[in-house]
C-alpha positions in Angstrom: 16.0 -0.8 21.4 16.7 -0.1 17.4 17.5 -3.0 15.0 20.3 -2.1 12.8 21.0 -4.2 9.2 23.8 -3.6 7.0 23.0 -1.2 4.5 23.1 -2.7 0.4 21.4 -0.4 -1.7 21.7 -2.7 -5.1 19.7 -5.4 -3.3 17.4 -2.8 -1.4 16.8 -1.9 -5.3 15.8 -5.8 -5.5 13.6 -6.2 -3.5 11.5 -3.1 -4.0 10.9 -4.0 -7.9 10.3 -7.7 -6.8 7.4 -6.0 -4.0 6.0 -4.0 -6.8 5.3 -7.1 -8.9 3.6 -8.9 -6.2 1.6 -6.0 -5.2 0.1 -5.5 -8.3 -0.3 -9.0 -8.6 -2.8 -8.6 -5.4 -5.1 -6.0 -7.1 -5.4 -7.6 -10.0 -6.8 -10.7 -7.5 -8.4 -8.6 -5.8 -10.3 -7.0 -9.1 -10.9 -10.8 -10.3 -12.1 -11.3 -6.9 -14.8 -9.0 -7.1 -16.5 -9.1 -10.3 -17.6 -12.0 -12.2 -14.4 -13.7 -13.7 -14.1 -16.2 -10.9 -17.5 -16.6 -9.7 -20.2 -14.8 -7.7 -18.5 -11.0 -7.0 -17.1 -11.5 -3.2 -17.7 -8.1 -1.2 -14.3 -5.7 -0.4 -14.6 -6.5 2.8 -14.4 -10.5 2.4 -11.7 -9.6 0.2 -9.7 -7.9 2.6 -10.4 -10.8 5.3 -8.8 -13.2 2.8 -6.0 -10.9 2.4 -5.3 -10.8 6.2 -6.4 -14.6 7.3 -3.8 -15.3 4.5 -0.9 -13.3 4.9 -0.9 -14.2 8.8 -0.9 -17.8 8.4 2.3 -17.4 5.8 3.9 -14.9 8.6 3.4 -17.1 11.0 5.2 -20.1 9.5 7.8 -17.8 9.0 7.7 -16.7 12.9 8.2 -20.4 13.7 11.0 -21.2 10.5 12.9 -18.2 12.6 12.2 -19.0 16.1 11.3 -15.0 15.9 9.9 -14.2 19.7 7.5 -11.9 20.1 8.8 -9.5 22.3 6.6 -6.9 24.2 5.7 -5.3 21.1 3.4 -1.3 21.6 0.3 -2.9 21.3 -2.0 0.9 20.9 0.5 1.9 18.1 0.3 -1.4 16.3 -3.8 -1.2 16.6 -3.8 2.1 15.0 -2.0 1.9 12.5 -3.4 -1.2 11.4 -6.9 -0.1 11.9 -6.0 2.3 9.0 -3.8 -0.1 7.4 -7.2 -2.4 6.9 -9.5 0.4 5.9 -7.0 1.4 2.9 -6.7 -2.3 2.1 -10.2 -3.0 1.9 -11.1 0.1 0.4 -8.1 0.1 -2.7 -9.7 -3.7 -3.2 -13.2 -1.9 -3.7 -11.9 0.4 -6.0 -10.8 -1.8 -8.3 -13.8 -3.4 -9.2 -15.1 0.0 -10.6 -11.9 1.4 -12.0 -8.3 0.5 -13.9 -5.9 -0.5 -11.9 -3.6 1.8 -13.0 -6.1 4.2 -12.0 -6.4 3.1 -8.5 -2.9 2.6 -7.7 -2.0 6.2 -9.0 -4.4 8.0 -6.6 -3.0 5.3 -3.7 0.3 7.0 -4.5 -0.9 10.3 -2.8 -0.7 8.3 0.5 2.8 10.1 1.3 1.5 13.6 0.7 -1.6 12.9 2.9 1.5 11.5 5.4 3.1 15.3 5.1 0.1 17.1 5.8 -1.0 15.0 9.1 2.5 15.1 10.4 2.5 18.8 10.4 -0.6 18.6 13.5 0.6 14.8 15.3 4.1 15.1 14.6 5.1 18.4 14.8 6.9 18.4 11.7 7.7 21.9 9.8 7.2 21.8 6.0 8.7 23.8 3.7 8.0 25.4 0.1 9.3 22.8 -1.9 7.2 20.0 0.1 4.2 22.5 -0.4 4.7 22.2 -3.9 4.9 18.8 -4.9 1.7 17.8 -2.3 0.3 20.7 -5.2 1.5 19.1 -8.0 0.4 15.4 -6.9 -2.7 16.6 -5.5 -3.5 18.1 -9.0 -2.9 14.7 -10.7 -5.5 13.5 -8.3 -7.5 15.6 -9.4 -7.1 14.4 -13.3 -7.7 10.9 -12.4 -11.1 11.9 -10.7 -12.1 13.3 -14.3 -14.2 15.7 -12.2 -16.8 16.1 -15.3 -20.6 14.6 -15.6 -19.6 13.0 -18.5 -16.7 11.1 -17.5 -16.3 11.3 -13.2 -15.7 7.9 -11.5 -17.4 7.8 -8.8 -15.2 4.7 -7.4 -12.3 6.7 -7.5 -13.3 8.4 -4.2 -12.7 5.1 -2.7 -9.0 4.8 -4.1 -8.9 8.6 -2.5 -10.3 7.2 0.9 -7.6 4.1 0.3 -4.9 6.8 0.0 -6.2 9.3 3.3 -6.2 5.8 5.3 -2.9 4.7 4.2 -1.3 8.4 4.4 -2.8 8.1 8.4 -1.0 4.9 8.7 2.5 6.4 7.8 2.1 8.3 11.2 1.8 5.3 13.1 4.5 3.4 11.1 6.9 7.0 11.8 6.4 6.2 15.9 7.2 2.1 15.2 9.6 2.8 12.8 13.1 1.0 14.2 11.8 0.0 17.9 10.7 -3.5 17.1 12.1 -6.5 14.9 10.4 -6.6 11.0 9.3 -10.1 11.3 7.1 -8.8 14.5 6.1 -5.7 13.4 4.6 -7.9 10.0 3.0 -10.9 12.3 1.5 -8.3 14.9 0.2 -5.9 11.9 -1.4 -9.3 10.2 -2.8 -11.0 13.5 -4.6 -7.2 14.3 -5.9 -6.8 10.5 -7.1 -10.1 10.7 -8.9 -9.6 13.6 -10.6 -6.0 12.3 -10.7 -7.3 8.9 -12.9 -11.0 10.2 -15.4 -9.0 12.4 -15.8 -6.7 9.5 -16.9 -9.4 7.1 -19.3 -11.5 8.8 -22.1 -9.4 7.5 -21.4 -9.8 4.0 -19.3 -13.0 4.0 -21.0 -15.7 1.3 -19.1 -19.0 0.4 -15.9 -18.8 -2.1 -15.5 -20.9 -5.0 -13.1 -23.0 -5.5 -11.1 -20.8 -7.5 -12.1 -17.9 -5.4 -10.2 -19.6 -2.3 -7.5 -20.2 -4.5 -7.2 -16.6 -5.4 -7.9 -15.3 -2.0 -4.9 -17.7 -0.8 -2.9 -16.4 -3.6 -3.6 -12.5 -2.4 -2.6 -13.5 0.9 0.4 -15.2 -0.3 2.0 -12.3 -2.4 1.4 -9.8 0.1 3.3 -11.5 2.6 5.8 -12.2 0.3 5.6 -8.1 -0.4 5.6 -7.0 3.0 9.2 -8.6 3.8 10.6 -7.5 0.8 9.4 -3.9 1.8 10.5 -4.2 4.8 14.1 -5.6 4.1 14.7 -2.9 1.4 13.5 0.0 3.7 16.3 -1.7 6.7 18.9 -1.7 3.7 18.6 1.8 2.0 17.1 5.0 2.5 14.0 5.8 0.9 14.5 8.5 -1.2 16.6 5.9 -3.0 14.3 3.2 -2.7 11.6 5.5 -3.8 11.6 5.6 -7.8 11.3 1.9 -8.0 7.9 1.6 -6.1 6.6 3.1 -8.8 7.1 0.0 -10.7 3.7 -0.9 -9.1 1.9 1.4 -11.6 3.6 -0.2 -14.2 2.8 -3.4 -13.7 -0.3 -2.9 -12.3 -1.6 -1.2 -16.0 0.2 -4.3 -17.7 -1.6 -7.0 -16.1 -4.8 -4.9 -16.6 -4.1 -4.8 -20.0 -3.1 -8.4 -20.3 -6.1 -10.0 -18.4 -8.4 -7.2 -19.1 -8.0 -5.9 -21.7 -8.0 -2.2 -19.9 -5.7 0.2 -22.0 -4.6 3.1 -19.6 -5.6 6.0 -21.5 -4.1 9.7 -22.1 -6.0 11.0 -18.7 -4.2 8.2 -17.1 -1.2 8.7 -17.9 -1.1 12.8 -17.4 -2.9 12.2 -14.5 -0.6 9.7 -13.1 2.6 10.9 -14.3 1.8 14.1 -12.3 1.0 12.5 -9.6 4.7 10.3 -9.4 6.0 13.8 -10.4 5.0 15.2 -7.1 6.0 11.5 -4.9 9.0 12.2 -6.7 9.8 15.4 -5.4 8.9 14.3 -2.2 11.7 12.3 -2.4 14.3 14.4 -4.4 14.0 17.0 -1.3 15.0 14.1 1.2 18.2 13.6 -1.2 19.1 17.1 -1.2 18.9 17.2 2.4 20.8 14.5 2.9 18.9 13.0 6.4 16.8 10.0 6.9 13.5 10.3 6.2 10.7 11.8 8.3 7.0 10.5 7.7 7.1 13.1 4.6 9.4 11.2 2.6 8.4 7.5 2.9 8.5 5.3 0.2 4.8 5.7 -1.4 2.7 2.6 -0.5 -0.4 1.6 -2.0 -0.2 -1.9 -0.7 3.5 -2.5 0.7 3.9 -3.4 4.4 0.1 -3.8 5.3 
């Protein structure tokens, strides 16, 4: 059974710029969340529990505000791919305790390349030249983030990497739900699973928030719920190699608000590095244009955050 929704690509536009915003808004939490700005540093994997225990309990109001039923939903795919969806979570959220968040989100945004590569073994998929070229081009970006020298390599980059392999291995399970179960349930299922995997994860490390450290976790919670159904309303109302270019207004905002409350200015191996890095996302995405079909697991939207 598919779920079909009138297609508006203006408001799909929307509500992928209004996601970006509030995904960015949750790594900057998340980086406040674990260094000293709002108390004892929390550990990633506390983070990501507040995250999930969050985000559920705004889903599941919405559930109720609906009268959404839960209806037989694939309960191995929905495991999987939120089993990876918590390990990129919780490692981008480590990540950006070390690094910029500009950094961080850039390397996330080789999540659809990973995507290509694993769909070629568990999907079947054939991949051509041009696909080839821009996994190249954004792998070498990648590589300019990592600033790969002993003077100047980030160590915690590798864990923005892992973020992106994890979220690039969710994009296969999200290809096999994709349009076989209602966005509300596919959101409160992914949330009640995370929050699950993401509880039993923490107990080892879990220490009492502050005050303002509860306030912020609620906060995280809060946006990326409020993310995750603009995501997945823009995907329903546009295809994404049109909904594409504005996901990369996470980047933007994410080096903004790291400038703003950090004082972090992205510097020039940022910005190369990045820009070839949304050069090859972009291609990604121009190819699905030219070809002129819906997207396979190649060509979804890049997603360092959305729809997790």
């Amino acid at each position: 059974m598919t779920h079909e929704t009138p297609q508006n690509p203006p408001l799909a536009a929307a509500l992928i710029l209004l996601a970006t915003v509030f995904i960015a808004g949750t790594t900057l939490l998340a980086k406040s969340l674990g260094t000293d700005v709002l108390g004892p540093p929390l550990h990633a994997l506390q983070i990501s529990q507040g995250r999930f225990v969050f985000a559920f309990i705004g889903i599941s109001a919405a559930v109720v505000i609906l009268r959404q039923k839960i209806h037989k939903p694939h309960w191995g795919l929905h495991i999987g791919r939120s089993t990876f969806g918590w390990g990129g979570v919780t490692l981008m959220f480590a990540s950006v305790a070390f690094i910029p968040l500009a950094d961080a989100t850039a390397i996330s945004f080789l999540n659809p390349v990973i995507g290509m590569m694993l769909a070629i073994p568990f999907l079947g998929e054939k991949v051509g030249p041009w696909r080839w070229l821009a996994a190249a081009i954004a792998l070498m970006g990648a590589m300019i983030l990592l600033r790969p020298t002993p003077e100047s390599f980030q160590p915690a980059a590798l864990l923005a990497l892992g973020a992106a392999l994890a979220m690039g291995a969710e994009l296969i399970f999200i290809k096999k739900l994709a349009g076989g179960e209602p966005p509300v349930q596919i959101l409160w299922v992914n949330n009640l699973i995370g929050m699950v995997i993401a509880s039993c994860a923490a107990l080892a490390v879990w220490q009492m928030p502050t005050a303002a450290q509860w306030g912020a976790l609620a906060a995280l919670g809060a946006l990326m719920a409020c993310a995750q159904a603009c995501f997945v309303n823009a995907m329903a109302r546009a295809d994404a190699s049109f909904v594409a270019p504005f996901a990369y207004g996470t980047l933007v905002f994410a080096a903004i608000y790291d400038a703003v409350i950090f004082g972090v200015v992205p510097d020039w191996i940022t910005i190369l590095g990045a820009g070839i890095i949304l050069s090859g996302a972009g291609l990604l995405a121009w190819r699905e244009s030219v070809n002129g079909k819906r997207p396979t697991v190649t060509e979804r939207l890049p997603r360092p955050e959305t729809e997790r």
